[in-house]
VOGU-3710 file (C-alpha; in Angstrom, 3 decimals, decimal comma):
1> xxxxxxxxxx> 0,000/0,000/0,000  1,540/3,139/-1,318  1,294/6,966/0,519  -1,524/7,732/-2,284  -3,711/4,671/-1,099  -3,102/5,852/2,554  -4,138/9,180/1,507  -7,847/7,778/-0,408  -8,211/5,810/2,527  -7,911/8,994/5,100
11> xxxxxxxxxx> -10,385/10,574/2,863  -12,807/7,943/2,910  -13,192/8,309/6,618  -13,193/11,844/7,228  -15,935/11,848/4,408  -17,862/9,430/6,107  -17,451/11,199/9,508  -19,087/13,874/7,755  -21,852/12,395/6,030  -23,150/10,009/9,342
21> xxxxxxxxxx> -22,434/13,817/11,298  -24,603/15,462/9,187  -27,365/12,818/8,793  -27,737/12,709/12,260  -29,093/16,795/11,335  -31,971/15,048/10,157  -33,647/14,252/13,410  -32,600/17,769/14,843  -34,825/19,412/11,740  -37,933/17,036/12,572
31> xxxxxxxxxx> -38,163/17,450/16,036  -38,065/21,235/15,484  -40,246/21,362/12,693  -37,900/22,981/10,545  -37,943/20,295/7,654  -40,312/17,235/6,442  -38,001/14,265/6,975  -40,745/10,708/5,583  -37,541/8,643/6,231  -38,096/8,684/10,006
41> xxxxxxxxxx> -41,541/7,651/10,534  -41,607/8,411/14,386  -41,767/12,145/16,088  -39,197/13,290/18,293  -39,138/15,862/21,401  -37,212/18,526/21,156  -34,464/17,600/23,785  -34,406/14,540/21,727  -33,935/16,182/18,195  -30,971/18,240/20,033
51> xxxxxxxxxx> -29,010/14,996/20,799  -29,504/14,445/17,469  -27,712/17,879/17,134  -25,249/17,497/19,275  -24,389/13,647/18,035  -24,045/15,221/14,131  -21,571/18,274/15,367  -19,228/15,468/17,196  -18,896/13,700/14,149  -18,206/16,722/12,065
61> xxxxxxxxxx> -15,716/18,037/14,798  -14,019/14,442/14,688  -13,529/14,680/10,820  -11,782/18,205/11,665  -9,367/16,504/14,446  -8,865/13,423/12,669  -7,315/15,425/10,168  -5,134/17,420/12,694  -3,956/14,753/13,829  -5,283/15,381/17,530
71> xxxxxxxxxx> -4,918/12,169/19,943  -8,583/13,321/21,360  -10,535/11,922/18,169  -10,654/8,524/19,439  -11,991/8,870/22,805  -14,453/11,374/21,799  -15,296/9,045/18,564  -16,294/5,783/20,959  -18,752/8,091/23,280  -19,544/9,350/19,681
81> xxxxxxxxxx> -20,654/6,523/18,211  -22,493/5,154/22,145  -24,713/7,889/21,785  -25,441/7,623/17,936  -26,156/3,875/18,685  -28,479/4,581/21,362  -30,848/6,988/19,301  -30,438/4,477/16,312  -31,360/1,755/18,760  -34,558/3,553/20,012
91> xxxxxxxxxx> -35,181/4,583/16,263  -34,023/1,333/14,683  -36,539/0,947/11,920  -35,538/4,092/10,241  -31,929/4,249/10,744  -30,801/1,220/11,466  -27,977/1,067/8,339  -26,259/3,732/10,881  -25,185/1,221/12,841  -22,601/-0,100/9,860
101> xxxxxxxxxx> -20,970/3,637/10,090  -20,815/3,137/13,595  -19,291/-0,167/13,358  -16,514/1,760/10,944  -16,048/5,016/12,740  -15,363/2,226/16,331  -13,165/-0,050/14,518  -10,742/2,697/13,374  -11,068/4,575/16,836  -9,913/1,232/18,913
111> xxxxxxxxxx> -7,174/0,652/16,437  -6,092/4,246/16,757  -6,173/4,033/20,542  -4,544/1,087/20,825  -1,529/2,682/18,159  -1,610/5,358/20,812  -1,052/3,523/23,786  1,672/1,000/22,112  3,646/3,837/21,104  2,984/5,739/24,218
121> xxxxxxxxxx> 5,058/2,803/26,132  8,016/3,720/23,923  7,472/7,281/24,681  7,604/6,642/28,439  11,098/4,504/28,541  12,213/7,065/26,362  11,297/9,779/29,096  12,500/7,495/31,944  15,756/7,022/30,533  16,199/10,585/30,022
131> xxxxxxxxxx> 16,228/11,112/33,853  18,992/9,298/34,282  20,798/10,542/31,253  23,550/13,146/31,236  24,810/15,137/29,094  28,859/16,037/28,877  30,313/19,430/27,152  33,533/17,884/26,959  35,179/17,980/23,306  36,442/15,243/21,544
141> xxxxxxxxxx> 40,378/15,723/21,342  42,858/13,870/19,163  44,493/12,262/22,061  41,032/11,084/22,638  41,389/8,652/19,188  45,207/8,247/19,103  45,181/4,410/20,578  42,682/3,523/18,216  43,449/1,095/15,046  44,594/3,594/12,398
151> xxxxxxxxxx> 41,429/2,738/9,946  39,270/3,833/12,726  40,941/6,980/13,600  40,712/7,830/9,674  36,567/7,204/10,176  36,428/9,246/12,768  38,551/12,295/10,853  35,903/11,539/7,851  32,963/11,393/9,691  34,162/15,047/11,215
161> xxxxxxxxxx> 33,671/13,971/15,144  36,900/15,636/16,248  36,049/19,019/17,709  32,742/17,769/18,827  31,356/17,060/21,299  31,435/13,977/22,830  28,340/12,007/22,749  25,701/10,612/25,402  22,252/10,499/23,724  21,297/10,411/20,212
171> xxxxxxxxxx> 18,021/10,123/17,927  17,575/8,906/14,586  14,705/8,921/12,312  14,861/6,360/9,597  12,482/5,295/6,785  12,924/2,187/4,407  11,968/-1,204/3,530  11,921/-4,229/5,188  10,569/-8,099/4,503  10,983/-11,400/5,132
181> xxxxxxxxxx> 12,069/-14,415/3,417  9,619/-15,340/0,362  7,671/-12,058/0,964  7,068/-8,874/-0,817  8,457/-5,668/1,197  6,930/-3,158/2,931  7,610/0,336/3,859  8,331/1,570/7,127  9,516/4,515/9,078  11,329/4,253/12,489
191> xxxxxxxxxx> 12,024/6,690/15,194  14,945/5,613/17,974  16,364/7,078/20,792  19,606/5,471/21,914  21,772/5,982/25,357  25,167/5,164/25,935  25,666/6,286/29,266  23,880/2,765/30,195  23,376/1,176/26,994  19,976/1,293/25,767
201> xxxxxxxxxx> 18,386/1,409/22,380  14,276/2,035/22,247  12,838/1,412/18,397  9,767/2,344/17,405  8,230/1,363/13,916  5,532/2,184/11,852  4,822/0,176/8,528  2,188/-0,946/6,417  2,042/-4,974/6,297  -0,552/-6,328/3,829
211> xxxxxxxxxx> -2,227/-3,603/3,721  -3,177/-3,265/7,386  -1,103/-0,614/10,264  1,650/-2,420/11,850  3,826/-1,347/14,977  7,289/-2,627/16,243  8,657/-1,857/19,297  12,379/-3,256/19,758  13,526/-2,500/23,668  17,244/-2,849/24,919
221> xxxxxxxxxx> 17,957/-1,841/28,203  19,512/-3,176/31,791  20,328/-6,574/30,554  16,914/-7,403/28,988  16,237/-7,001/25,289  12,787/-7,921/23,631  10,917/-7,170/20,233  6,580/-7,328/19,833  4,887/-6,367/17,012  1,774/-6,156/16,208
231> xxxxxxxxxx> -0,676/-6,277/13,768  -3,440/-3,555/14,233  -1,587/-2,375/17,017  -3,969/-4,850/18,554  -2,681/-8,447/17,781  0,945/-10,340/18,585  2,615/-11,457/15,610  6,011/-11,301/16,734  6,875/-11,168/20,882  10,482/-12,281/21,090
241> xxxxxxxxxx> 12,381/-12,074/24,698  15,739/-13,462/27,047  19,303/-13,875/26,644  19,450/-14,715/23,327  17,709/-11,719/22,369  19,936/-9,486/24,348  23,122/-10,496/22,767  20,908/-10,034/19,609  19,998/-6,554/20,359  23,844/-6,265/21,437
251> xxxxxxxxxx> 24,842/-6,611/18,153  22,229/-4,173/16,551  23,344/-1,406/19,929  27,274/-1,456/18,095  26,019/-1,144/14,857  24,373/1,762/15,468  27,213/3,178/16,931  29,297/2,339/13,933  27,106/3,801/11,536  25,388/6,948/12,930
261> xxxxxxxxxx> 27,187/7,676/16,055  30,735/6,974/15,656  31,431/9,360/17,672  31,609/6,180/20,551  33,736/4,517/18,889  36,149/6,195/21,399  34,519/3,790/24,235  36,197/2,183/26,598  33,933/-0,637/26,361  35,349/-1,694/22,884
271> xxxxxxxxxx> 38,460/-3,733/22,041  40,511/-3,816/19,123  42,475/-5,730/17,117  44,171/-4,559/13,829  43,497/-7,188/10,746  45,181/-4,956/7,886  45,308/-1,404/6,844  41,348/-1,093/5,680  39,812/-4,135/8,060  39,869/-4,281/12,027
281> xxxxxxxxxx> 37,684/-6,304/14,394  35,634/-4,860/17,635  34,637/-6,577/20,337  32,056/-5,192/22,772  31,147/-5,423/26,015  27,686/-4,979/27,706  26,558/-6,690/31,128  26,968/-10,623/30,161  26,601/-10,065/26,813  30,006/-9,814/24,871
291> xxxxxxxxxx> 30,122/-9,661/20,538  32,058/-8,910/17,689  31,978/-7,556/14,422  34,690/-7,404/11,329  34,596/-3,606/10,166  35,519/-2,611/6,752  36,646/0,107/5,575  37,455/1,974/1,605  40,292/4,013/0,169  38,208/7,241/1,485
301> xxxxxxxxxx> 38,451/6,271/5,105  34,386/5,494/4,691  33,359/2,341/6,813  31,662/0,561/4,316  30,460/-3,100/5,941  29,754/-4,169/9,717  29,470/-8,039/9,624  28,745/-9,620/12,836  28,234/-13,578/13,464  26,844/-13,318/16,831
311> xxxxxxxxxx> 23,283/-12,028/15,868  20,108/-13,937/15,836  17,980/-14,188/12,865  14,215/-13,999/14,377  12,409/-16,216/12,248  14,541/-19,200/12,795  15,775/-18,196/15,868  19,624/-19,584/14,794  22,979/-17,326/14,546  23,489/-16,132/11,245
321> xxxxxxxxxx> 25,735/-13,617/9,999  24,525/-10,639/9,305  25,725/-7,815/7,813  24,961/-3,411/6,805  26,943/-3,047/3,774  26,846/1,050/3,453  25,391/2,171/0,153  25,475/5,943/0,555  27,276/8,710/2,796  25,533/12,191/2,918
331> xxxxxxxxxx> 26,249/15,142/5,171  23,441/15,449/8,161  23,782/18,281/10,776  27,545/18,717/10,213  28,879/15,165/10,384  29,422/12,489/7,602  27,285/9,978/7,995  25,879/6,806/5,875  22,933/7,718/4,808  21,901/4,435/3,219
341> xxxxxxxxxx> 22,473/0,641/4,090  21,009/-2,719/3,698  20,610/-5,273/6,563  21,571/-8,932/5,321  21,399/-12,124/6,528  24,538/-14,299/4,834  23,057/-17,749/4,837  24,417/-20,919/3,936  22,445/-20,402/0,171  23,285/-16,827/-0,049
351> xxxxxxxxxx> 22,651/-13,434/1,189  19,432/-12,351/1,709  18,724/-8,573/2,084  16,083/-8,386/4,663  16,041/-4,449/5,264  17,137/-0,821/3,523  17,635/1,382/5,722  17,785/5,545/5,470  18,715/7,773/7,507  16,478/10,962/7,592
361> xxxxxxxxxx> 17,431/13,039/10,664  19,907/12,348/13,584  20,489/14,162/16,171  23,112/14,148/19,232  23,324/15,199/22,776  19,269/15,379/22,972  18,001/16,310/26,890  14,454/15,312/26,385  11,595/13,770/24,591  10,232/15,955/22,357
//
């Protein structure tokens, strides 16, 4: 489902929302006399006929908020549609069809509530990990890189981190593509917040799976690591947790850092060891959880693949190496950064390119949740 279908499907809805509003007028005009209405065969009072009023502006004013994109809409849409069901109810040989656009307008509110309230979770640990979070003014020096492997201190001249400062929070935006084996992709955009004080990443997703909303929320944080999407925002289709997971999400942590905030590399949780003048291998450190990666690197000091064999692929739930072969570098708020990379699985029959990711937006050093 492309942005345009998205877009038809918005305007469906808000159309409806004003159509069932503004039928809902028609009971208002009969019980005050101010029209001949022969579909509804009964009279009304008049504090009847201004429910009727009042039940036709709250769908109108939920077309206007649905389309501003205010939270509100869906908890004012379910009393909504209560009341609209009780006057169809006590009218329902006139206008009982209502009750389908009722049906509608509550389906889409519950889903929407429910996409609140997952994503609402993510914005909490986000929040909470903010209070613990500081953030340092100290600049990163070249003595600060100068027992590094030499390929690495070349990134981090590239990437422009020297003179900067040195990094304790960041946020990325991504959008892309992602699928699984046998299937046709889907789009998807992703909003993360990552701390490195005490190493946690917090992934949100949004994506469009066969046609229907989809949410992914990947948590990594004090030793426990876990991914759940779901379908609808509503229904489990992946809930993955425990150790296996963690050293999973391990691996993912690092390549963040490698990718979009190099910066880190400078940790003291890292190890090195030197392979040859473009190739070194990292091994890092959190809690129990210990992994490695091979990083590559080109003639323009650009790191151009992170391949790691310690990460789990989810759907078979074995170690299999996997790999972010860099397909672009762009400039984004002052540093060089790839702006473009796959995520593959190498297996035993051949690579399999699972994800593209790109990077919209990052930002460093943020204080808060916006």
């Amino acid at each position: 489902m492309n942005l345009s279908n998205i877009f038809e499907m918005k305007t469906a809805f808000v159309i409806l929302l004003s159509i069932h509003g503004l039928i809902h007028l028609m009971g208002f005009l009969k019980a005050f006399g101010f029209a001949e209405i022969p579909q509804l065969s009964q009279n009304f009072s008049k504090p009847e006929g201004l429910l009727w009023l009042a039940v036709a502006l709250l769908f109108v004013y939920l077309g206007v908020l649905f389309l501003m994109k205010n939270n509100l809409w869906f908890w004012i849409a379910i009393g909504a549609v209560i009341l609209s069901q009780v006057l169809i109810i006590m009218n329902w040989h006139d206008v009982k069809f209502g009750s389908i656009a009722n049906v509608i307008v509550l389906v889409v509110a519950v889903i929407a509530a429910a996409s609140w309230n997952f994503e609402r979770q993510y914005k909490q640990d986000v929040s909470q990990s903010f209070e613990n979070a500081t953030i340092s003014e100290e600049i990163i020096l070249e003595e600060d890189i100068e027992n590094l492997p030499i390929p690495v201190q070349k990134y981090l001249k590239y990437v422009g981190v020297l003179g900067k400062p040195k990094v304790r929070t960041v946020k990325a935006i991504f959008k892309g593509e992602m699928r699984e084996k046998g299937k046709d992709w889907f789009a998807f955009t992703s909003e993360q917040t990552n701390f490195f004080e005490n190493p946690t990443r917090l992934f949100f997703l949004k994506a469009i799976f066969k046609g229907l909303p989809t949410q992914g929320y990947h948590y990594y944080k004090d030793g426990k690591a876990s991914m759940l999407i779901k379908l609808l925002s509503v229904f489990p289709v992946v809930d993955i947790k425990g150790p296996e997971m963690f050293k999973t999400e391990t691996v993912t942590f690092f390549n963040d850092l490698c990718l979009f905030a190099p910066a880190k590399l400078i940790d003291e949780k890292i190890e090195w060891q030197n392979i040859d003048a473009k190739t070194v291998k990292a091994t890092y450190t959190n809690k129990k959880a210990t992994i490695s990666a091979i990083l590559y690197f080109n003639e323009n000091n650009q790191l151009i693949n992170f391949v790691s064999q310690d990460r789990m692929n989810v759907n078979s739930k074995q170690r299999v190496p996997f790999s972010t072969p860099v397909k672009k570098y762009g400039t984004i708020n002052g540093y060089n950064l790839s702006i473009a990379a796959d995520a593959v699985y190498q297996f035993p029959e051949g690579d399999f390119v699972y994800g593209k990711f790109y990077l919209l937006d990052v930002q460093y050093n943020v204080k808060k949740m916006d």
